[in-house]
C-alpha positions in Angstrom: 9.5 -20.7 51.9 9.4 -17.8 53.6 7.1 -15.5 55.8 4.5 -17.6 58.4 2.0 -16.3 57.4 1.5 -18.0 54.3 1.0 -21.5 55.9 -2.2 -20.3 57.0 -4.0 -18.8 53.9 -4.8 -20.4 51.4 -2.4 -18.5 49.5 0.4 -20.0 51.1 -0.5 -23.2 51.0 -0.9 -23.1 47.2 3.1 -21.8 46.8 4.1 -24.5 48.7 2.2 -27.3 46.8 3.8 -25.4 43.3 6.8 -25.0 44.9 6.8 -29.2 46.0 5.5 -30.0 42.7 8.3 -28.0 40.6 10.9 -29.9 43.0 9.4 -33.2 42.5 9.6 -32.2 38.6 13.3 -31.2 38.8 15.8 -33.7 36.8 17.6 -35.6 39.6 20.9 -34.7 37.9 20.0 -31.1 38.3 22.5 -29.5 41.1 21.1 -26.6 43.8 23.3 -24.0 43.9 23.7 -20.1 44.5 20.5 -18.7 45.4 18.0 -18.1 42.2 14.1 -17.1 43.4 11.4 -17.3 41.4 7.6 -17.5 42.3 4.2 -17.1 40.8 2.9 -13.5 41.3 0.7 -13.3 43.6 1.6 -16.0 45.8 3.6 -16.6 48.9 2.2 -13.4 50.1 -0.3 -12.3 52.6 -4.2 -12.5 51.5 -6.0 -14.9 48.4 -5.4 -13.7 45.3 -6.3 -15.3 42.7 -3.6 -14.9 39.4 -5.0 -14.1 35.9 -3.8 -15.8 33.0 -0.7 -13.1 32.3 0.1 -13.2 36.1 0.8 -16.7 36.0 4.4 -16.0 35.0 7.6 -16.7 36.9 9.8 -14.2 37.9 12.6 -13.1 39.8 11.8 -12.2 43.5 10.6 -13.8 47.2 12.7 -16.9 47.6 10.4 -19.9 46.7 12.5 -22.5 45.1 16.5 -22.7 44.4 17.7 -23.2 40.8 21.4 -23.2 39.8 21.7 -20.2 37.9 23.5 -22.2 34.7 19.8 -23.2 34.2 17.3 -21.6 32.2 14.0 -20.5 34.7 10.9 -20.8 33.6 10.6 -16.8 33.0 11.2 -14.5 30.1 12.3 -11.2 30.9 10.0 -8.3 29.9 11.1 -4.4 29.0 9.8 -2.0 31.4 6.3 -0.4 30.1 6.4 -3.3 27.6 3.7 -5.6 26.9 4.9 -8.7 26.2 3.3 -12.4 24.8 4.3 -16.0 25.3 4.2 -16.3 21.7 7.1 -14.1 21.2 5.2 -10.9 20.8 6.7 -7.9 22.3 5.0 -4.4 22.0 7.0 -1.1 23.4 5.4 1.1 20.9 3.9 4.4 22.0 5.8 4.9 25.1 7.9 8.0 24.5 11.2 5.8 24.5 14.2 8.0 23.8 16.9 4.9 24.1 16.7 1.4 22.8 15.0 -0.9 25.3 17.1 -3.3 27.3 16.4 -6.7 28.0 14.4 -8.0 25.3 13.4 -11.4 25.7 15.9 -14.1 22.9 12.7 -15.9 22.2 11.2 -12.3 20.5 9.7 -12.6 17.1 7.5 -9.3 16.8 8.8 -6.8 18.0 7.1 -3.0 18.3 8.8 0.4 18.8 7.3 2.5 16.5 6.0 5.9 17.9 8.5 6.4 20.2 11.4 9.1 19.9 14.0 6.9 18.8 17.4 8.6 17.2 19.4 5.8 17.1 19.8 2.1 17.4 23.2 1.1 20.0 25.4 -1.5 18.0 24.6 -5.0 18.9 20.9 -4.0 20.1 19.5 -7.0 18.1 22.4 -9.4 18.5 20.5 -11.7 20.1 17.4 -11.6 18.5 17.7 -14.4 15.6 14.5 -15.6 16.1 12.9 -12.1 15.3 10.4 -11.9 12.2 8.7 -8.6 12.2 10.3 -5.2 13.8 8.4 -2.2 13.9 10.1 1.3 13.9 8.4 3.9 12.2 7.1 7.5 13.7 10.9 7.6 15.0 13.6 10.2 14.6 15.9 7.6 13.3 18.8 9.0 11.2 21.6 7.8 9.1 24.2 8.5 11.9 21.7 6.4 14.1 22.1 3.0 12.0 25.1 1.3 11.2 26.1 -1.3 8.7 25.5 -3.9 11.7 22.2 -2.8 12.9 20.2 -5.1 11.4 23.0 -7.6 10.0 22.3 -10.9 12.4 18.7 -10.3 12.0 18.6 -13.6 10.2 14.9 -14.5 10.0 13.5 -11.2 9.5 11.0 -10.7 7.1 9.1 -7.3 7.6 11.2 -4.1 8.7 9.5 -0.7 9.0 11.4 2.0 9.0 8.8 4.6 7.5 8.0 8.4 8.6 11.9 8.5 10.4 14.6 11.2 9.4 16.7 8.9 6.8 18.2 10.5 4.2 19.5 6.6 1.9 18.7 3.0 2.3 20.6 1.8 5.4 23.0 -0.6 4.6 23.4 -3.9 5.8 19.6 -5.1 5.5 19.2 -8.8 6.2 18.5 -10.9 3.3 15.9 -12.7 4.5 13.6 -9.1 4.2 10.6 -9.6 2.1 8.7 -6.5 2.4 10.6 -3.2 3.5 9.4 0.1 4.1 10.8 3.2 4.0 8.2 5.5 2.9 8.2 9.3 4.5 11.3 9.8 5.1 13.7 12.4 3.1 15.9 9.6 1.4 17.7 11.3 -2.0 19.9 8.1 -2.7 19.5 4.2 -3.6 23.3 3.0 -3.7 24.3 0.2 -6.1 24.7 -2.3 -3.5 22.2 -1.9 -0.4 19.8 -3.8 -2.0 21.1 -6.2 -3.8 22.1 -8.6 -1.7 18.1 -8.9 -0.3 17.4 -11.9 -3.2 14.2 -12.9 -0.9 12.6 -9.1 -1.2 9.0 -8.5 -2.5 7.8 -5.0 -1.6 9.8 -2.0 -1.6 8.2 0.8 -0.5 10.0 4.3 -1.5 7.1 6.2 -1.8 7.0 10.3 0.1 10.6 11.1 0.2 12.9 13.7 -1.8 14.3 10.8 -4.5 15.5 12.0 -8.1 15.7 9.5 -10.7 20.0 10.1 -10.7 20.0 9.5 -6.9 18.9 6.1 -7.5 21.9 3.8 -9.1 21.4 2.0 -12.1 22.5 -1.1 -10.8 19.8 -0.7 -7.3 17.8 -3.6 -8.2 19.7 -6.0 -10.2 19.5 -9.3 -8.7 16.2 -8.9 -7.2 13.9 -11.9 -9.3 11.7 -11.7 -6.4 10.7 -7.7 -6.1 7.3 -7.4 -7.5 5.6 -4.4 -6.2 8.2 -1.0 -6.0 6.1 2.2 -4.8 8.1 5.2 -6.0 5.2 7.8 -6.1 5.0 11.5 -4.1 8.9 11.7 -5.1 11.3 14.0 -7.3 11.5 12.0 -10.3 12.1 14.0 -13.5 12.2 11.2 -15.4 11.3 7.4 -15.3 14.9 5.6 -13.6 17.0 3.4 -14.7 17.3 -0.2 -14.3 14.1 -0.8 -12.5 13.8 -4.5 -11.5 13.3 -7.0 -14.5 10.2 -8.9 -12.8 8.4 -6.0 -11.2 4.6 -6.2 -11.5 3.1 -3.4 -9.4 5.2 0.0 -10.6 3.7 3.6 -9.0 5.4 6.3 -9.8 2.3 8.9 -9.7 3.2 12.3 -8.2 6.1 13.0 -9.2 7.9 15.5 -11.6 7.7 13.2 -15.0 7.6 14.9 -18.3 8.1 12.5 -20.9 8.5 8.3 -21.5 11.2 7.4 -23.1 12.0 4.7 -25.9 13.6 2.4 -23.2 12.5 3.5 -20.4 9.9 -0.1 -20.0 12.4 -1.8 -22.0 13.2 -4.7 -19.5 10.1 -4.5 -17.3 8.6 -7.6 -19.7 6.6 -8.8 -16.8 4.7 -5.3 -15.5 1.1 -5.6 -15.0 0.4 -2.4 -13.1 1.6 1.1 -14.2 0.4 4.1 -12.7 2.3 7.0 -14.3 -0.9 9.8 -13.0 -0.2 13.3 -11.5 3.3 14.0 -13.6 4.2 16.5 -16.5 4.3 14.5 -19.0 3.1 15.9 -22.7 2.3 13.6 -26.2 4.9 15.2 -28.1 7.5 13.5 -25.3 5.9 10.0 -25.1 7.8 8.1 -27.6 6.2 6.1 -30.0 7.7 2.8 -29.0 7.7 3.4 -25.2 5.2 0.7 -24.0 6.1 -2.0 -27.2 7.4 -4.5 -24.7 4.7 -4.2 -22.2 2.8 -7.5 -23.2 1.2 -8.3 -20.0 0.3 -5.1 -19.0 -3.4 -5.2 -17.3 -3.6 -1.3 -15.7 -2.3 2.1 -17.0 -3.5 4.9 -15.4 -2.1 8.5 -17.3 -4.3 10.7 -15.9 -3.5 14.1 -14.4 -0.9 14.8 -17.2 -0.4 17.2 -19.9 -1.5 14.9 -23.0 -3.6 16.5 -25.7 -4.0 13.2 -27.4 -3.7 9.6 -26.4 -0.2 8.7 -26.3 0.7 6.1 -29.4 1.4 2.2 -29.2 -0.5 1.5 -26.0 -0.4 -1.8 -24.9 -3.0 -4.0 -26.5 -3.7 -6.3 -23.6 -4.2 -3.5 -21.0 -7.9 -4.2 -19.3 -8.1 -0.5 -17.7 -6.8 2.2 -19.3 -6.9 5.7 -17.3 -6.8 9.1 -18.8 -8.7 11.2 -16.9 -7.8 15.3 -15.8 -5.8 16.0 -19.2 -5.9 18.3 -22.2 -7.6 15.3 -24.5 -9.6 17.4 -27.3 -10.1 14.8 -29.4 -9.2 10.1 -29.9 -7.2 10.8 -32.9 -8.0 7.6 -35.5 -6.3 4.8 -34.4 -5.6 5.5 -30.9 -7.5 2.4 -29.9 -6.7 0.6 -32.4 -6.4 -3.2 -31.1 -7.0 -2.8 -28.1 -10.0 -5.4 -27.8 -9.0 -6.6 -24.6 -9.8 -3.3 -22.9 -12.3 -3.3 -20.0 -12.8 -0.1 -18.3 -11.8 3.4 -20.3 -11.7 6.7 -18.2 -11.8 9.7 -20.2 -13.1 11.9 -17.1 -12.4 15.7 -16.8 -11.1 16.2 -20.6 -12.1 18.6 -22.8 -13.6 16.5 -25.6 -16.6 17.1 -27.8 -18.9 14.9 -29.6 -17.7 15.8 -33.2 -14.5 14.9 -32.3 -15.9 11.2 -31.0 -17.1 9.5 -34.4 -17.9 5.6 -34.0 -15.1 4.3 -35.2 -13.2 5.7 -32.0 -14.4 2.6 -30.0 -14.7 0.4 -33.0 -11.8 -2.6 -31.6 -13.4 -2.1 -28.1 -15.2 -5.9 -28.4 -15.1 -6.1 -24.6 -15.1 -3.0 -23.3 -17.7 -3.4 -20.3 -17.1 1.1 -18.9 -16.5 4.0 -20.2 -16.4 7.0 -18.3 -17.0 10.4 -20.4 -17.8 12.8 -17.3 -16.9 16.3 -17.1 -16.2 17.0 -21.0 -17.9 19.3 -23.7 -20.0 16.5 -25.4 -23.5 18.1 -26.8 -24.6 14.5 -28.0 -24.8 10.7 -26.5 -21.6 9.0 -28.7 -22.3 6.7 -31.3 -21.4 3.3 -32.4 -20.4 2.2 -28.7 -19.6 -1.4 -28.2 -22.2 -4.2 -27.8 -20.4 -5.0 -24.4 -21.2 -1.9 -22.9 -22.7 -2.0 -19.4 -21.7 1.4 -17.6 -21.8 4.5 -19.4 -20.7 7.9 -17.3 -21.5 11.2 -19.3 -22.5 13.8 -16.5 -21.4 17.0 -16.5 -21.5 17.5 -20.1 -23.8 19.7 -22.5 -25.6 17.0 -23.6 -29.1 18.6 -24.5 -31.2 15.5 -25.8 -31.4 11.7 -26.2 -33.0 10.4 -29.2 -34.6 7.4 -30.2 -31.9 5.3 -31.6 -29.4 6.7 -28.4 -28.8 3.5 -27.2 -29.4 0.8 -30.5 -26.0 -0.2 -30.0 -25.6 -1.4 -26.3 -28.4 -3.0 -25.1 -26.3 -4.6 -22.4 -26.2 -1.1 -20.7 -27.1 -1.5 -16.7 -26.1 2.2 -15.8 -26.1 5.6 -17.7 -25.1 8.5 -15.7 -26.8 11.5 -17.4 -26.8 14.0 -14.3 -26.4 17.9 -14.9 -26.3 18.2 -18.7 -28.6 20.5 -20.3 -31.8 17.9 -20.7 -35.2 19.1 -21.3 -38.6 17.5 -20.3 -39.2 17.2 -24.1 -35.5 16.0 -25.3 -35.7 12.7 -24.0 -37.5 10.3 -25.9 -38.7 7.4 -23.8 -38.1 4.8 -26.4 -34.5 4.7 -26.4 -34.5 3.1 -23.1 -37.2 -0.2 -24.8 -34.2 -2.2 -25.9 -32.1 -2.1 -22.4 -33.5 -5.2 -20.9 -31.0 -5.2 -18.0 -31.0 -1.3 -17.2 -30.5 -1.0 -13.4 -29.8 2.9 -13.1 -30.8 5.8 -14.8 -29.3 8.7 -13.3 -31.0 12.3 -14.8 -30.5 14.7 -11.6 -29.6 17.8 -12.2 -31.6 18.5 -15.6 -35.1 19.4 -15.8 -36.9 20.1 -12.3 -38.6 17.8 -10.0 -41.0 18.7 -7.6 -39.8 22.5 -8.2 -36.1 21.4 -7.3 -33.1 21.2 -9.1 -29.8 21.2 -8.1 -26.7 23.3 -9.6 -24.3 22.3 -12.0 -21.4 23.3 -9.9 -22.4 20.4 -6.9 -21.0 17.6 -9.2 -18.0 19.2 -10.2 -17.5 19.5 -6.5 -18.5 15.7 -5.8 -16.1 14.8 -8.8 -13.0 16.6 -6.9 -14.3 14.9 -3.6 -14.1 11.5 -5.6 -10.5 12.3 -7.1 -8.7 13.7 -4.1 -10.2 10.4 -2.4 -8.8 8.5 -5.0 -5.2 9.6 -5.0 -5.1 9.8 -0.8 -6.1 5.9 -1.1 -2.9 5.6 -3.2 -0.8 7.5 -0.7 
């Protein structure tokens, strides 16, 4: 030990008990050699201080105790302005990095860089890092140039790679194939090659969604292979068109936001096991949905169309869909049929359309056994529909012209627990009280914005605000 002083503190005669103990704990066959220091911060030095728990490290400095160097210490080296854990966790994220980090500790299995101003990874940066699960590098400036087909190769056990909201223009080759969720999201990437995916059997999520992608930058042959992918995010891209060969077992498809104008005949041909389609905020028209474009869609659960260009419901929806979203089209009327079988159905949204009550009969909803909401809001409807289903129990009609509600309003749902009637063109006189008798579980009655209370009454043109609010809330969530 070294320095007098520290056989009379306390201090000093704490490192030399350690220092006694970890020799009395050495292997006999161990061998001193060559000079190797390590100590406990903190100790061995002038004054009592007392280590906290991330303190009570070894590491490399004041001579306490002589190791041969062919021996592990007891100390895992730590990046400068790095945080890191004995459990492996290492967090250099947020420090304005320009250059890889050196010294990363072999036992890593998190590892952080994200928000930093990364342009490139050196070759061989994570060569030693086979132990490493998660790796965090989005909010770079990572480019192609800055990745090569080695970068991530001996990454063996990695399962979560972030690479989102960098300067990528295509998938980087060489992925490990132990990746189960990637993302790439934000980035300017044009092109999925035939083979930089493939070779990930073990992948899950794919996450493509924000960059400048076209459906012929992305190969036909970009997910064969992959049994595993079930959720692909493709939304706020370039598609003009739905792509080819998506995986056969995806379940989760978004392709919202993009440039869309038409479904094809084939287009879901192979997707037998989809469950959740959202196809919102494209071009698409009626006249370019084909007839048989969902036929194979058996287990579909959620299609959301809304935002289009559809003047009428497309033909041959899926009949086992539960929630089926149309809202923000040109709908003027549910041509005969357009239902038709669909008694599994759940939830219809038919919000912000221009539809009109003669153009509604009660035979529109007639297959609709189960159907439990339907959401009419922001159309031309003058009257409360007839013949809804039995099942009913949330009914959304504000916004419309709906002037009275008669007697028998209701005689067909007396399940209803909500009805939205809020800035129609309701009179004190129009309503007749009676056609709420039968609703034995109504929760909600919702009239604002009609006739005056208390000398207030608010303006039309403050829900058509609140419904934007809702709907730009809506699609930010799915960004």
């Amino acid at each position: 030990c070294q320095g007098g002083s520290d056989s009379a503190s306390p201090a000093g005669t704490m490192a030399q008990s350690r220092a006694l103990l970890l020799l009395l704990l050495l292997p006999p066959q161990l061998n001193l050699g060559p000079v190797l220091a390590v100590r406990a911060p903190g100790f061995g030095r002038s004054g009592a201080h007392s280590p906290s728990p991330e303190e009570n490290e070894f590491v490399e400095e004041d001579p306490v105790l002589v190791l041969s160097p062919d021996e592990p210490g007891p100390a895992a080296d730590c990046p400068r302005d790095c945080a890191c854990s004995q459990e492996g966790v290492v967090d250099c994220g947020g420090i304005d990095l320009r250059e890889f980090p050196g010294g990363l500790p072999e036992h890593t299995s998190h590892l952080s860089l994200q928000n930093n101003k990364l342009e490139k990874i050196p070759p061989g940066a994570f060569s030693e890092l086979s132990n490493l699960r998660e790796l965090y590098l989005q909010n770079n400036y990572l480019t192609d140039a800055g990745l090569d087909n080695e970068t991530f190769w001996k990454l063996s056990s990695l399962e979560y790679l972030d690479l989102s909201s960098n300067n990528l223009s295509r998938v980087p080759a060489g992925l490990p194939r132990s990746l189960v969720l990637l993302h790439l999201e934000k980035n300017v990437i044009r092109s999925v090659d035939a083979d930089v995916l493939t070779p990930i059997r073990s992948l899950e999520y794919l996450l493509l969604h924000s960059n400048q992608l076209r459906a012929q930058g992305i190969h036909p042959l970009a997910f064969q292979g992959l049994k595993r992918l079930h959720t692909v995010h493709l939304y706020n891209n370039a598609l003009e068109r739905v792509p080819s060969g998506l995986p056969r077992r995806v379940r989760t498809l978004m392709i919202l936001h993009n440039q869309i104008t038409g479904i094809g005949r084939e287009d879901f041909a192979t997707t037998y096991f989809l469950e959740e389609l959202n196809l919102s905020y494209n071009r698409i028209t009626s006249p370019q949905v084909h007839r048989d474009a969902f036929r194979k869609l058996r287990l579909l659960r959620s299609l959301d169309l809304s935002g289009n260009r559809l003047h009428t419901l497309p033909p041959g929806l899926p009949r086992n869909v539960h929630v089926l979203k149309v809202k923000r089209n040109e709908l003027v009327a549910l041509a005969r049929g357009a239902l038709a079988g669909m008694a599994q159905l759940r939830e219809l949204y038919l919000t912000g359309n221009r539809l009109r009550s003669r153009a509604l009969g009660p035979r529109a909803w007639a297959d609709l056994a189960h159907l439990q909401l339907l959401d009419i809001a922001g159309n031309q409807l003058t009257e409360i529909p007839e013949g809804l289903p039995e099942s009913l129990e949330y009914l959304y009609l504000q916004n419309n012209k709906i002037s009275a509600v008669p007697a028998h309003a209701f005689d067909s749902t007396p399940n209803l627990k909500g009805i939205f009637l809020r800035f129609n063109k309701l009179a004190v006189g129009s309503v007749v009280e009676s056609a709420f008798r039968r609703l034995k579980h109504l929760q909600v009655l919702d009239i604002e914005g009609n006739f005056e209370f208390g000398g207030v009454s608010k303006d039309r043109g403050r829900l058509e605000e609140e419904e934007e609010e809702e709907e730009e809330e809506e699609e930010e969530e799915t960004r």
